[in-house]
C-alpha positions, 0 to 999 in steps of 0.5 A, spaced: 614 361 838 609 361 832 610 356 827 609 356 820 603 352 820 602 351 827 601 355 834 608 353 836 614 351 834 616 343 832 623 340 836 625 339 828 624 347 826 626 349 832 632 345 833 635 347 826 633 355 827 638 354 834 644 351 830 643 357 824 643 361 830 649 358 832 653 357 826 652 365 825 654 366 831 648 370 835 648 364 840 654 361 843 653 354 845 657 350 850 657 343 850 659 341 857 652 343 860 648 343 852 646 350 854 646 357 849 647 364 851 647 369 847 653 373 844 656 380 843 652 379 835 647 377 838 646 382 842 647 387 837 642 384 833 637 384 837 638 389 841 638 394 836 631 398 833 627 394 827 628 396 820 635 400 823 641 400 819 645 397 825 640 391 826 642 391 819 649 391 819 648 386 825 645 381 820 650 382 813 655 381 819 653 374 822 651 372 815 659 374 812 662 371 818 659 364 815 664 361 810 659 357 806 656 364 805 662 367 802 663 361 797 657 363 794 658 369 793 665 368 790 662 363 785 657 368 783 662 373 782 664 372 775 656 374 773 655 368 771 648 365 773 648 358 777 643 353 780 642 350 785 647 343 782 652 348 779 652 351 786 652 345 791 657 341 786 663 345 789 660 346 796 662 343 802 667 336 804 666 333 796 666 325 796 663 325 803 656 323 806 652 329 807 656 333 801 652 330 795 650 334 789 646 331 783 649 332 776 645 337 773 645 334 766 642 328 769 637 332 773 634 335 767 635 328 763 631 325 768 626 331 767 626 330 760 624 322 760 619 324 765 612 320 762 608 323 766 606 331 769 606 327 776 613 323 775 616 331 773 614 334 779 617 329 784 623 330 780 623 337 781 621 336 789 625 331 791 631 331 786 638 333 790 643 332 794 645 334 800 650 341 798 644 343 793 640 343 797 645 348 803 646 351 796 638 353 795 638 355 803 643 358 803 641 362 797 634 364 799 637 367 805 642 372 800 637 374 796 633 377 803 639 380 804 639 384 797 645 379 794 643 375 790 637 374 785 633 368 782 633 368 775 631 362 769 637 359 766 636 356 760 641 348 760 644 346 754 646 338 754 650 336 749 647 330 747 649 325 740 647 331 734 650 337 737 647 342 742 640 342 744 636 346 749 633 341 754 630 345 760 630 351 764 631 352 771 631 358 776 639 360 777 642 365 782 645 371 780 649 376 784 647 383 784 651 389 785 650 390 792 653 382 793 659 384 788 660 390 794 659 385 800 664 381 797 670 386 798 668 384 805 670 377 805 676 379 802 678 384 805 680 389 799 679 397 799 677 400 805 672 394 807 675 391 814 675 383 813 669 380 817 672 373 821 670 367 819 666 362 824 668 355 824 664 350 828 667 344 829 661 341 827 660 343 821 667 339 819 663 333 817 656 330 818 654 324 816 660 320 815 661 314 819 666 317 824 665 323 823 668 325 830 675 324 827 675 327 821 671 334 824 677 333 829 683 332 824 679 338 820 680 341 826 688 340 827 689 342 820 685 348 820 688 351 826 695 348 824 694 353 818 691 358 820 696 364 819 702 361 817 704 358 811 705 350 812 707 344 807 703 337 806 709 334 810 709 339 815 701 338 816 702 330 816 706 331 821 703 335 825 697 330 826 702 325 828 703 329 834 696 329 835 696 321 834 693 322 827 696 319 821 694 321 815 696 320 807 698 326 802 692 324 799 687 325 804 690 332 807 691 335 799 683 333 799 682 336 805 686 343 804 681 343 796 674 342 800 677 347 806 676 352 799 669 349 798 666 350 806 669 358 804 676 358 807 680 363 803 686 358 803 693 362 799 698 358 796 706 359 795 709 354 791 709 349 796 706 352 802 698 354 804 696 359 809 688 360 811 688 368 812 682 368 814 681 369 822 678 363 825 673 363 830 668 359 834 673 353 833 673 349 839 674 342 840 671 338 845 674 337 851 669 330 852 673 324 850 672 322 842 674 315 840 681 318 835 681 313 832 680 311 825 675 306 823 677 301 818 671 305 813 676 311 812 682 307 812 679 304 805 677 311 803 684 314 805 688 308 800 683 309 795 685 316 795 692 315 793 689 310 788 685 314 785 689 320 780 684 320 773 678 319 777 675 325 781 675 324 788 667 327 789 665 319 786 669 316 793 661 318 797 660 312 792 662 307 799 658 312 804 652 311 799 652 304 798 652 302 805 647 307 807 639 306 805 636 312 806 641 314 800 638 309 795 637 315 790 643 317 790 647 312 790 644 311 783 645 317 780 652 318 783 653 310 780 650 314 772 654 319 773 661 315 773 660 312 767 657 318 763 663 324 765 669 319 767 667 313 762 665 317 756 659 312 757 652 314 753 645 312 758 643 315 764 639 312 771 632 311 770 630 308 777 622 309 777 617 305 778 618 298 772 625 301 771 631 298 772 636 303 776 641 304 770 642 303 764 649 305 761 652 303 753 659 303 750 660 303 742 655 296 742 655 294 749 650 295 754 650 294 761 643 294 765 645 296 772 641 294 779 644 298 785 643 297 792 644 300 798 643 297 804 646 299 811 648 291 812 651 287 806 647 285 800 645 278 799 641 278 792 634 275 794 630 271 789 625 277 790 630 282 787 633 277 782 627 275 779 626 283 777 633 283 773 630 277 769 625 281 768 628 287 766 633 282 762 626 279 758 623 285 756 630 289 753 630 283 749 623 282 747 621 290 746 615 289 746 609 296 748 604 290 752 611 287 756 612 294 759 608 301 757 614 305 759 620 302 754 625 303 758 629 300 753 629 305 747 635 309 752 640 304 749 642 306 741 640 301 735 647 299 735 648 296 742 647 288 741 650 285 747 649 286 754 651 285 761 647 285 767 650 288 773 649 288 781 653 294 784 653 295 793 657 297 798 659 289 799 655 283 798 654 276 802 650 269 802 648 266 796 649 272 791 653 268 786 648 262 786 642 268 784 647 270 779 648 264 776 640 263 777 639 269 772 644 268 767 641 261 766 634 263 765 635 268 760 642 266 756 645 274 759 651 274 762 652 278 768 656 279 775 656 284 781 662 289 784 661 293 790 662 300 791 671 300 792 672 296 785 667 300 781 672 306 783 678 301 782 674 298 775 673 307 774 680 308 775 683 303 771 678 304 765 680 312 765 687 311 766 687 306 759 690 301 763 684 297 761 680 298 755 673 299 753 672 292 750 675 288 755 671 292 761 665 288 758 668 281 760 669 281 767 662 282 766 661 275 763 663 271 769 656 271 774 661 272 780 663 279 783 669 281 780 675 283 784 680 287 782 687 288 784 688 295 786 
């Protein structure tokens, strides 16, 4: 087959139009010999004439059959146009590696603090999460379709003198045949409900073990399919199935199974999914069911957690994965300024620190750093936190041209220094000593887990601002208890 750029096919692309076939379900795939065969819609599609109206309805059919296209449709339904960040923050398995989404105001700070041509087109290229970027295909292929048209959206940010438009990016919008196909995915009128395809696979993707959680998915989605169930019913039931899960973790569940697509009804205590499921098989093959001491951790920040949104506990998948260091910053940023109320934002470029966020007259200057392994602090990398540390205080043009400072206000005169990661070892409280001590700052380290504690406890006004600021004078990792 013919590539885009070559004479053939590359495995990636190949491989990746294969799973798009499947998960719409023209190609069936059976896991004991790794083969694919096409299906009945397959068939259909394929077998009908080029350009005729049943290979087209072949087509809306598979792609209405995919729930995350359905998602879509529904989110556009009020008129209003979104991005690809408006789209994808409320798409796919929220909190979880894999399912990330850029905050949209600090997509278009970043591009409004963009020094250079070159740094604004990296920006644009290479700025989004994972579900934004499901949004942005998903989106592509329903404007094909006729569904879905791309228009400028002019993004508002509301920044310390009121409102001020700061950038425009292109937005989808539904069009009216989109709002008719949407009676299919509900099953309204005369239009007959198209079934929804539920791969076990798509259930998770990056987490640690994602095995598990596409099995107790599985459970659960098959446990409400047809019939209304409580949380406690579910719980139970997973615990017949060797599964033992919290309240928490299954009211997460049921809110991402609305965000995949899954069109979930409640009464009073009770949920049903009334779409009709298809596809979803588990594996015969032996998978490890046990839960790994990664999402026990989740699981009990879970119940922890009641102020802090739950999409922020993707924070611990990202720290301890190192192609993640991006977002890791960002998710980090955004936690301070829409949890917090803090002002500032990730700045992360080159002769920048990652973050740097304020609070009335304190400052944090913030270092994040996601490693698969835990994170030692070397000199190296202490020595630029001096740096930074040197700069802010001197603010001079000829010390760093970029003047990365001038995001802390005028009235912010004390600062604190802070390294953020999955988990720290070594000599890392010895560097941080190291670093006050050269330059008379003061500053700490706290991982992924008791920033989220640290979050919750802020929000919740157990702890206030100004107290937050001391734990940050102690150059050692703070430790909350939960």
């Amino acid at each position: 087959m013919p590539g885009q750029r070559k004479d053939y096919q590359s495995d990636w692309s190949a491989d990746s139009f294969l799973r798009w076939a499947i998960s719409i379900g023209f190609l069936e795939y059976d896991r004991t010999t790794d083969e694919c065969q096409l299906s009945e819609a397959g068939f259909k599609y394929a077998s009908a004439p080029d350009g005729s109206a049943a290979e087209h309805e072949a087509l809306e059919s598979a792609f209405l059959s995919y729930p995350p296209v359905g998602r879509i449709l529904l989110l556009l339904e009020n008129g209003m146009p979104l991005t690809k960040f408006e789209i994808g923050s409320q798409l796919g398995f929220l909190g979880e590696a894999g399912f990330t989404s850029i905050p949209q105001h600090l997509f278009v700070n970043s591009l409004k603090d963009a020094s250079t041509a070159k740094e604004r087109k990296k920006i644009l290229s290479d700025t989004e999460g994972t579900s934004d970027k499901y949004a942005r295909t998903i989106c592509a292929w329903l404007k094909q379709l006729g569904w879905v048209k791309q228009r400028p959206k002019e993004i508002m940010i509301i920044n310390d003198y009121g409102c001020s438009a700061q950038s425009i990016l292109q937005a989808y919008e539904i069009t009216l045949k989109g709002r008719k196909t949407i009676k299919r995915i509900k099953g309204i009128s005369k239009s007959s409900k198209i079934p929804r395809r539920v791969m076990w696979d798509m259930l998770a993707t990056k987490a640690p073990d994602r095995d598990y959680l596409r099995n107790r998915r599985a459970y659960i989605i098959r446990f409400l399919h047809g019939k209304y169930r409580t949380v406690n019913e579910i719980i139970a039931h997973l615990h017949c199935k060797g599964l033992d899960e919290t309240e928490a973790t299954i009211n997460d569940d049921i809110k991402n199974f609305i965000n995949i697509g899954l069109i979930i009804t409640k009464k009073q205590d009770r949920f049903i999914i009334s779409d009709k499921i298809t596809g979803l098989e588990i594996p015969n093959r032996s998978i490890n069911t046990k839960k790994s001491n990664f999402s026990l951790i989740k699981d009990n920040l879970r119940e922890k957690i009641k102020y802090i949104n739950h999409k922020y506990l993707a924070l611990l998948d990202l720290g301890l994965d190192s192609q993640s260091s991006r977002e890791y910053e960002i998710m980090t940023a955004d936690l301070f300024t829409s949890e917090l109320n803090f002002k500032g934002s990730r700045l992360g470029n080159s002769r920048k620190p990652d973050v740097c966020v304020y609070y009335d007259q304190n400052g944090l200057i913030i270092d994040n750093k996601a490693y698969s392994n835990l994170y030692s602090l070397p000199i190296s990398q202490a020595d630029e936190m001096v740096r930074y540390i040197q700069e802010n205080k001197e603010r001079q043009f000829n010390m760093n041209p970029n003047e990365w400072w001038l995001i802390f206000d005028k009235e912010v005169k004390k600062f604190n220094f802070v390294f953020v990661s999955g988990g720290f070892t070594g000599s890392f409280r010895d560097r941080l000593q190291n670093i006050s001590e050269r330059t008379g700052v003061k500053g700490g380290a706290i991982n992924s887990v008791n920033l989220l504690l640290l979050a919750e406890k802020v929000k919740s006004g157990i702890l206030p601002h100004a107290d937050l600021f001391t734990l940050f004078d102690s150059n050692d990792e703070i430790l909350l208890q939960p």
